[in-house]
C-alpha positions in Angstrom: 21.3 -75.1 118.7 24.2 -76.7 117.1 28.0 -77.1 118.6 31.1 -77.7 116.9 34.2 -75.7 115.8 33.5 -73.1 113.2 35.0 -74.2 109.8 34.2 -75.0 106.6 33.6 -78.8 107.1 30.5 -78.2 109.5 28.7 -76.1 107.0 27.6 -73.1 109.7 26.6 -70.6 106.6 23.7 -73.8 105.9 22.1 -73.3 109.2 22.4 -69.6 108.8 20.9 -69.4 105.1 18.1 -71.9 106.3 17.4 -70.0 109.3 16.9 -67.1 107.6 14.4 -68.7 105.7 11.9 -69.2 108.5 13.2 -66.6 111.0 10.2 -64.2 110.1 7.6 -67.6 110.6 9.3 -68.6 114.2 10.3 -65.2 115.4 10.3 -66.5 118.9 13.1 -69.1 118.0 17.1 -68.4 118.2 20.3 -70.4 116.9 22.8 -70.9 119.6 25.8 -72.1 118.1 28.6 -73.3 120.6 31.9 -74.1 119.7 35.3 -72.3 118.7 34.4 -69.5 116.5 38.6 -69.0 116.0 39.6 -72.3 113.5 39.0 -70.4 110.2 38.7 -67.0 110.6 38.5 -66.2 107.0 35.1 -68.5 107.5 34.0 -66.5 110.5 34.4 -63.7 108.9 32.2 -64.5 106.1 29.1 -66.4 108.4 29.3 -63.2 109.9 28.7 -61.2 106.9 25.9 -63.5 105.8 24.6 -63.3 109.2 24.5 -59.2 108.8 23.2 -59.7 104.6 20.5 -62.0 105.9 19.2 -59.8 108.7 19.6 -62.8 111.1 22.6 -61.5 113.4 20.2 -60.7 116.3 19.0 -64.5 116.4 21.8 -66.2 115.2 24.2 -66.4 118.1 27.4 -67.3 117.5 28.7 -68.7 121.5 32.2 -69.9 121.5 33.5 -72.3 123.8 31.2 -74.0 126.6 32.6 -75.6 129.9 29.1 -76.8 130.8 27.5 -78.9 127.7 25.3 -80.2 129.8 24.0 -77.2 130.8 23.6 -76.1 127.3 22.0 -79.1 125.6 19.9 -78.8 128.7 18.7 -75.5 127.7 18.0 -76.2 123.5 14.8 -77.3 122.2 16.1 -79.0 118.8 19.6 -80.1 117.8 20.6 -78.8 114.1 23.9 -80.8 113.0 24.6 -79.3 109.2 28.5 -81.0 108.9 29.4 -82.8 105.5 31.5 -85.1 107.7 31.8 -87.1 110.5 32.8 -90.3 111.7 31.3 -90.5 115.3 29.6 -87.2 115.6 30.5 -86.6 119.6 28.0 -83.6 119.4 25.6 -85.3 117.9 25.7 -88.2 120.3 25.3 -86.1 123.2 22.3 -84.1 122.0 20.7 -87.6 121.4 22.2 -88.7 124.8 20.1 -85.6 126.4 16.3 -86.1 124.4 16.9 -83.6 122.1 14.9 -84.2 118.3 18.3 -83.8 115.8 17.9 -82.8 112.2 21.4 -83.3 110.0 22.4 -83.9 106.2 21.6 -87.0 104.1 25.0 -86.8 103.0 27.0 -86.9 105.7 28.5 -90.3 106.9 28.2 -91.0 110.6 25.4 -88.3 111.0 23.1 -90.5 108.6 23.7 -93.1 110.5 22.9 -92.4 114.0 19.9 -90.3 112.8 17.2 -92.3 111.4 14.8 -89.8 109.1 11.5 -89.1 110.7 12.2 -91.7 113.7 14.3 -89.7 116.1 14.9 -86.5 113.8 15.3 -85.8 110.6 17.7 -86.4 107.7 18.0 -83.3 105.1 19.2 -82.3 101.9 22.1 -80.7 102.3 19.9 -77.4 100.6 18.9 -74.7 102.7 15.4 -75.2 102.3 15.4 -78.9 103.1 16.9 -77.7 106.7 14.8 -75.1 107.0 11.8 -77.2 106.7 12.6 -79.4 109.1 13.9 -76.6 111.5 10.2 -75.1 110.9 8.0 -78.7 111.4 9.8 -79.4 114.6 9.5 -75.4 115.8 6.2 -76.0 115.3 5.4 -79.5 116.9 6.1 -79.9 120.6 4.8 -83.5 120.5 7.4 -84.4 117.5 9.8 -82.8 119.2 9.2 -85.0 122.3 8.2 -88.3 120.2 12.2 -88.1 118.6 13.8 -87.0 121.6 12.9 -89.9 123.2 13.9 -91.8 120.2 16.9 -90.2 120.0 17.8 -90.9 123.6 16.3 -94.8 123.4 18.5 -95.1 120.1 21.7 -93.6 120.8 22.0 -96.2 124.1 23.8 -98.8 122.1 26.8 -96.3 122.1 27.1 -96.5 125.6 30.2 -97.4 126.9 28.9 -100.8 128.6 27.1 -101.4 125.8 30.6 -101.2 123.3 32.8 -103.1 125.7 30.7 -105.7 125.6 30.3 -105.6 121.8 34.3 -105.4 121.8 34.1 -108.7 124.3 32.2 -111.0 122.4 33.7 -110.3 119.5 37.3 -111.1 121.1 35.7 -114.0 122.6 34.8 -115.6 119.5 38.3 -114.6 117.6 39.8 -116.2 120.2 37.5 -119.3 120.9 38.4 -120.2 116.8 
Protein backbone atom coordinates (compact mmCIF):
# COMPACT_ATOMS: atom_id res chain seq x y z
CA UNK A 1 0.00 0.00 0.00
CA UNK A 2 1.09 3.53 -0.25
CA UNK A 3 -0.90 6.86 0.79
CA UNK A 4 -0.41 10.24 -0.32
CA UNK A 5 -2.09 12.80 -2.68
CA UNK A 6 -1.98 11.80 -6.27
CA UNK A 7 0.50 14.15 -8.09
CA UNK A 8 3.37 14.18 -9.93
CA UNK A 9 5.80 14.68 -6.94
CA UNK A 10 4.93 11.22 -5.40
CA UNK A 11 5.71 9.33 -8.44
CA UNK A 12 2.35 6.92 -8.40
CA UNK A 13 3.00 5.84 -12.29
CA UNK A 14 6.64 4.16 -10.49
CA UNK A 15 4.68 1.90 -8.28
CA UNK A 16 2.34 1.16 -11.03
CA UNK A 17 5.06 0.33 -13.80
CA UNK A 18 6.96 -1.69 -11.01
CA UNK A 19 3.96 -3.48 -10.00
CA UNK A 20 3.29 -4.51 -13.18
CA UNK A 21 6.49 -6.05 -13.33
CA UNK A 22 5.80 -8.74 -10.79
CA UNK A 23 1.98 -8.77 -10.78
CA UNK A 24 1.97 -12.08 -12.81
CA UNK A 25 4.91 -13.61 -9.99
CA UNK A 26 2.62 -12.37 -6.79
CA UNK A 27 -0.78 -12.70 -8.27
CA UNK A 28 -2.23 -12.92 -4.84
CA UNK A 29 -0.86 -9.32 -3.96
CA UNK A 30 -2.85 -5.88 -4.57
CA UNK A 31 -1.72 -2.05 -4.40
CA UNK A 32 -3.93 -0.01 -2.28
CA UNK A 33 -3.17 3.40 -2.81
CA UNK A 34 -4.98 5.91 -0.27
CA UNK A 35 -4.98 9.42 -0.70
CA UNK A 36 -6.73 12.22 -2.86
CA UNK A 37 -6.83 11.00 -6.31
CA UNK A 38 -8.35 14.84 -7.32
CA UNK A 39 -4.80 17.29 -6.98
CA UNK A 40 -3.77 16.72 -10.72
CA UNK A 41 -6.19 15.38 -12.67
CA UNK A 42 -4.25 15.53 -15.87
CA UNK A 43 -1.90 12.95 -13.67
CA UNK A 44 -4.88 10.83 -12.78
CA UNK A 45 -5.84 10.62 -15.83
CA UNK A 46 -2.70 9.32 -17.18
CA UNK A 47 -1.91 6.52 -14.01
CA UNK A 48 -5.07 5.48 -15.12
CA UNK A 49 -4.31 4.90 -18.58
CA UNK A 50 -1.04 3.13 -17.63
CA UNK A 51 -2.94 1.29 -15.16
CA UNK A 52 -5.46 0.02 -18.17
CA UNK A 53 -1.93 -0.35 -20.89
CA UNK A 54 -0.25 -2.36 -18.20
CA UNK A 55 -3.17 -4.80 -17.48
CA UNK A 56 -2.84 -3.88 -13.68
CA UNK A 57 -6.18 -1.92 -13.11
CA UNK A 58 -7.80 -4.95 -11.38
CA UNK A 59 -4.93 -4.87 -8.64
CA UNK A 60 -3.89 -1.58 -8.57
CA UNK A 61 -6.48 0.20 -6.48
CA UNK A 62 -6.61 3.61 -6.53
CA UNK A 63 -8.75 4.45 -2.78
CA UNK A 64 -9.09 8.16 -2.19
CA UNK A 65 -9.43 9.65 1.00
CA UNK A 66 -9.35 7.50 4.38
CA UNK A 67 -10.88 8.72 7.81
CA UNK A 68 -9.41 5.66 9.53
CA UNK A 69 -5.43 5.37 8.76
CA UNK A 70 -5.16 3.29 11.37
CA UNK A 71 -7.39 0.94 10.17
CA UNK A 72 -5.74 0.90 6.84
CA UNK A 73 -2.03 0.64 7.75
CA UNK A 74 -3.58 -2.00 10.01
CA UNK A 75 -4.69 -3.96 7.08
CA UNK A 76 -1.30 -3.63 4.55
CA UNK A 77 1.40 -6.05 4.53
CA UNK A 78 4.36 -3.73 3.13
CA UNK A 79 4.50 0.07 2.81
CA UNK A 80 5.74 1.26 -0.83
CA UNK A 81 6.62 5.13 -0.53
CA UNK A 82 7.85 6.00 -4.39
CA UNK A 83 7.86 10.23 -3.77
CA UNK A 84 11.05 12.27 -5.11
CA UNK A 85 10.40 14.47 -2.10
CA UNK A 86 9.84 14.87 1.24
CA UNK A 87 10.83 16.58 4.22
CA UNK A 88 9.17 14.54 7.14
CA UNK A 89 7.38 11.95 5.29
CA UNK A 90 4.02 11.91 7.77
CA UNK A 91 2.98 8.73 5.72
CA UNK A 92 5.95 7.23 6.00
CA UNK A 93 6.29 7.69 9.66
CA UNK A 94 3.09 6.24 10.41
CA UNK A 95 3.55 3.00 8.39
CA UNK A 96 6.84 2.64 10.48
CA UNK A 97 4.88 3.79 13.57
CA UNK A 98 2.42 0.62 12.84
CA UNK A 99 5.42 -2.43 11.93
CA UNK A 100 5.02 -2.19 8.52
CA UNK A 101 8.54 -3.26 6.33
CA UNK A 102 8.77 0.26 4.00
CA UNK A 103 10.51 0.30 0.65
CA UNK A 104 11.13 4.10 -0.92
CA UNK A 105 13.68 5.86 -3.38
CA UNK A 106 17.44 6.44 -2.76
CA UNK A 107 16.89 9.75 -3.94
CA UNK A 108 14.50 11.17 -2.02
CA UNK A 109 15.50 13.36 0.99
CA UNK A 110 13.66 12.64 4.22
CA UNK A 111 12.50 9.14 2.91
CA UNK A 112 16.34 8.08 2.79
CA UNK A 113 16.69 9.16 5.91
CA UNK A 114 14.19 7.54 8.07
CA UNK A 115 14.57 4.26 5.96
CA UNK A 116 17.77 2.64 6.52
CA UNK A 117 18.42 0.03 3.32
CA UNK A 118 18.01 -3.56 4.23
CA UNK A 119 17.60 -2.64 8.17
CA UNK A 120 13.92 -1.77 8.42
CA UNK A 121 13.10 -1.71 4.52
CA UNK A 122 14.55 -0.92 1.67
CA UNK A 123 15.97 1.98 -0.23
CA UNK A 124 15.53 1.76 -4.30
CA UNK A 125 16.55 3.18 -7.35
CA UNK A 126 14.19 5.32 -8.31
CA UNK A 127 13.78 2.63 -11.71
CA UNK A 128 10.94 0.48 -11.88
CA UNK A 129 12.72 -2.52 -11.55
CA UNK A 130 14.72 -1.58 -8.50
CA UNK A 131 10.99 -1.17 -6.77
CA UNK A 132 9.79 -3.98 -8.08
CA UNK A 133 12.45 -6.07 -6.73
CA UNK A 134 12.09 -5.12 -3.48
CA UNK A 135 8.22 -5.24 -3.74
CA UNK A 136 8.89 -8.98 -4.92
CA UNK A 137 11.71 -10.05 -1.93
CA UNK A 138 9.46 -8.75 0.76
CA UNK A 139 6.13 -10.43 -1.04
CA UNK A 140 7.92 -13.31 -0.76
CA UNK A 141 9.51 -13.28 2.79
CA UNK A 142 7.18 -13.19 5.77
CA UNK A 143 10.08 -13.25 8.21
CA UNK A 144 11.79 -10.03 6.42
CA UNK A 145 8.80 -8.60 6.45
CA UNK A 146 8.52 -9.04 10.23
CA UNK A 147 12.34 -8.58 10.95
CA UNK A 148 11.90 -4.62 9.35
CA UNK A 149 8.65 -4.01 10.69
CA UNK A 150 9.99 -4.28 13.89
CA UNK A 151 12.79 -2.24 12.87
CA UNK A 152 10.83 0.15 11.49
CA UNK A 153 8.68 0.59 14.54
CA UNK A 154 11.96 0.35 17.06
CA UNK A 155 13.54 3.09 14.68
CA UNK A 156 11.00 5.52 13.99
CA UNK A 157 10.49 6.03 18.16
CA UNK A 158 12.94 8.78 18.24
CA UNK A 159 10.25 10.87 16.35
CA UNK A 160 7.96 10.59 19.07
CA UNK A 161 6.65 13.48 20.43
CA UNK A 162 8.33 13.02 24.03
CA UNK A 163 11.21 12.00 22.51
CA UNK A 164 11.39 15.71 20.26
CA UNK A 165 10.46 17.91 23.14
CA UNK A 166 13.02 16.69 25.00
CA UNK A 167 15.51 17.01 22.13
CA UNK A 168 14.04 20.67 21.72
CA UNK A 169 14.65 21.01 25.80
CA UNK A 170 18.10 20.25 26.11
CA UNK A 171 19.10 22.01 23.37
CA UNK A 172 17.25 25.35 24.82
CA UNK A 173 18.86 24.45 28.02
CA UNK A 174 22.23 24.61 26.82
CA UNK A 175 21.62 27.93 24.47
CA UNK A 176 20.51 29.33 27.43
CA UNK A 177 22.92 27.98 30.14
CA UNK A 178 25.86 29.86 27.72
Amino acid sequence: MCVGRVDRQKRVHLLIEAFALIKDRIPEWVVEYWGDVNVDLKYKTELFRLCHELGVEDKFHFCGITRNIERVLSDASIFAFPSASEGFPLALGEAMAKGLPVIGCIDCSGTNEMIIDGVNGFLAEPTAVSVARALECLANNYELRLKFGKMARDGIRKCSPDNIWSIWCNLIFQIVNK
